[in-house]
NUTORKOL-491736 format. One record per residue (C-alpha): x, y, z; residue in three letters. Coordinates in steps of 0.5 Angstrom, whole numbers, plus 500, padded with zeros to 3 digits. Layout:
<rs>
XYZala
...
</rs>
This chain:
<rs>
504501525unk
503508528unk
498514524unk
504518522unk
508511519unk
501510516unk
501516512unk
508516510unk
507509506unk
501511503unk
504518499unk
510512497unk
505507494unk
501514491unk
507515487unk
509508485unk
500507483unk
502515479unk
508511475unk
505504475unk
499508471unk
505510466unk
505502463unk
498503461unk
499507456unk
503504452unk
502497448unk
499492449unk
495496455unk
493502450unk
488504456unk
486511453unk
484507446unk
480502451unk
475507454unk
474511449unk
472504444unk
478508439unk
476515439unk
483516443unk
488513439unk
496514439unk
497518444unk
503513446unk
506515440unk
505522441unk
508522449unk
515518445unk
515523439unk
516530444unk
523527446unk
524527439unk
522535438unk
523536446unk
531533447unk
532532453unk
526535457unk
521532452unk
523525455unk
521527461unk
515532460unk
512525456unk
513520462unk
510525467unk
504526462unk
503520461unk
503518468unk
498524469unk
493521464unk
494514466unk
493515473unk
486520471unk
484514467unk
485509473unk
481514478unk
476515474unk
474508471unk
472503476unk
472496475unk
465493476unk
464499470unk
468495465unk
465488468unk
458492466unk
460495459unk
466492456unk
466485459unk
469481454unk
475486454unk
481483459unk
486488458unk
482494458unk
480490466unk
488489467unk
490496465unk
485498471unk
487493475unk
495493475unk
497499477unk
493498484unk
497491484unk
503493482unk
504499486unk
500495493unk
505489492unk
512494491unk
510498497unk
508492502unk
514488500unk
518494502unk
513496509unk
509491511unk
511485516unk
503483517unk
497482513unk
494488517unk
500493516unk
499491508unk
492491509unk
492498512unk
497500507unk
495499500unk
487502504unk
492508505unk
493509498unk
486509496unk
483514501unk
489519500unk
487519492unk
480520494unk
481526499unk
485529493unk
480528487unk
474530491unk
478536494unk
479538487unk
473537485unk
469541491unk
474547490unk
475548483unk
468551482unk
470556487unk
475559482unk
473566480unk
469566472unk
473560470unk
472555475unk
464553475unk
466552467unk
471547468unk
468543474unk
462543469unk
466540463unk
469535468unk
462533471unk
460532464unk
467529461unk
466523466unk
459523467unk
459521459unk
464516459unk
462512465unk
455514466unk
456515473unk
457522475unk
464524478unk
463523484unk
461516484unk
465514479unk
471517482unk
470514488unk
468507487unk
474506482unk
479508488unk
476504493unk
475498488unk
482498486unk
485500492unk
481493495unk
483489489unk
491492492unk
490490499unk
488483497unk
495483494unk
499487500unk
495482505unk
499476502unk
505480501unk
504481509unk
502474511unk
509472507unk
514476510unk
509475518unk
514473523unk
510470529unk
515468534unk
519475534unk
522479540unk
516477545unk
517469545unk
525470546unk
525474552unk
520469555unk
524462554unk
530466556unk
525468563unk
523461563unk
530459562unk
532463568unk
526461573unk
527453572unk
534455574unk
533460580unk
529455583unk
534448582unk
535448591unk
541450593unk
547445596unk
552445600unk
559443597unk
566445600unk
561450604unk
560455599unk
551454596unk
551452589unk
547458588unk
550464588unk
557462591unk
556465597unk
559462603unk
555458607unk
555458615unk
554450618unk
548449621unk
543455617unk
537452614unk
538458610unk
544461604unk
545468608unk
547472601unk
541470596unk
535466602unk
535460598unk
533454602unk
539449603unk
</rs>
């Protein structure tokens, strides 16, 4: 798998973890109540409720902002953190988990032929998610007046519901999920591995051909069984194709 192949892949699994990340919003995940411990309640009500104010574009304006949070959600909480803080919570570990295996395992089972190329593909999807957050992240405090404000309030935001701070916390929660996803792309890999490809053919049929190149030519009717050429009476040697009669 080529460098530009690589890349292509990983921006399609981005965008699947971006839409996977919209299930965990919803029940039975509830990811925004999960780690806040209930102070965020309802926001899936609320993103239904815009298609009902909003007609039409409502629906769809909800669905993008919900995608939105749960992927903000899914970046900026690592697994060991929920192995540490809330280990008895099962769904709020699978609501940051999924995502990783759902968008992995579509993209492989679309792409990758190999455990390598699943592998490389789901690493993909990670390392394009942390290039994105730690641009943002170094960048926004360079906006004039309003930029060192925001970067602070985020800073802050992840350091007190994570106890890390950003940077940590972003990048041990991508490349977490990204592992547990290649984990899942590998098998996918290694199921739709074929061995035996082009390779192995054109070698039997090389085979195949010298076996039959150096059966030893004969006389009959005086023509060489060879190649059929005809033969002239007393050569040790066919004149057209050389081979021994």
């Amino acid at each position: 798998m080529g460098f530009g192949r690589v890349v292509w892949t990983g921006i399609v699994g981005m965008i699947f973890l971006f839409f996977a990340s919209l299930l965990m919003m919803f029940e039975p995940f509830d990811l925004p109540s999960r780690v806040s411990g209930g102070l965020l309640e309802d926001i899936n009500e609320l993103l239904l409720g815009l298609g009902t104010l909003l007609p039409g574009i409502g629906t769809v304006l909800g669905f993008l902002i919900g995608a939105f949070m749960g992927l903000l959600l899914v970046l900026m909480f690592p697994i060991h953190w929920c192995l540490m803080y809330r280990p008895d919570d099962v769904m709020l570990l699978l609501s940051v988990t999924l995502p990783w295996i759902i968008a992995c395992s579509a993209i492989c089972a679309i792409n990758a032929k190999s455990p390598g190329k699943g592998i490389r593909t789901c690493l993909a999807i990670g390392i394009g998610y942390l290039i994105i957050a730690l641009v943002l992240y170094f960048v926004l405090p360079m906006i004039p007046v309003v930029g060192p404000l925001l970067g602070g309030l985020i800073n802050g935001a992840v350091t007190g519901l994570t106890d890390l701070p950003y940077v940590l916390a972003v990048s041990t929660a991508i490349l977490e999920g990204c592992l547990v996803g290649a984990v899942f792309g590998g098998f996918i890999g290694a199921l739709k591995y074929k061995p035996t490809g082009e390779g192995g053919k054109l070698k039997s049929k090389k085979g195949k051909s010298k076996i039959e190149y150096d059966e030893e030519p004969t006389l009959d009717g005086a023509h060489c069984t060879n190649c059929g050429a005809k033969l002239v009476p007393g050569n040790d040697f066919c004149t057209n194709c050389g081979m021994k009669l």
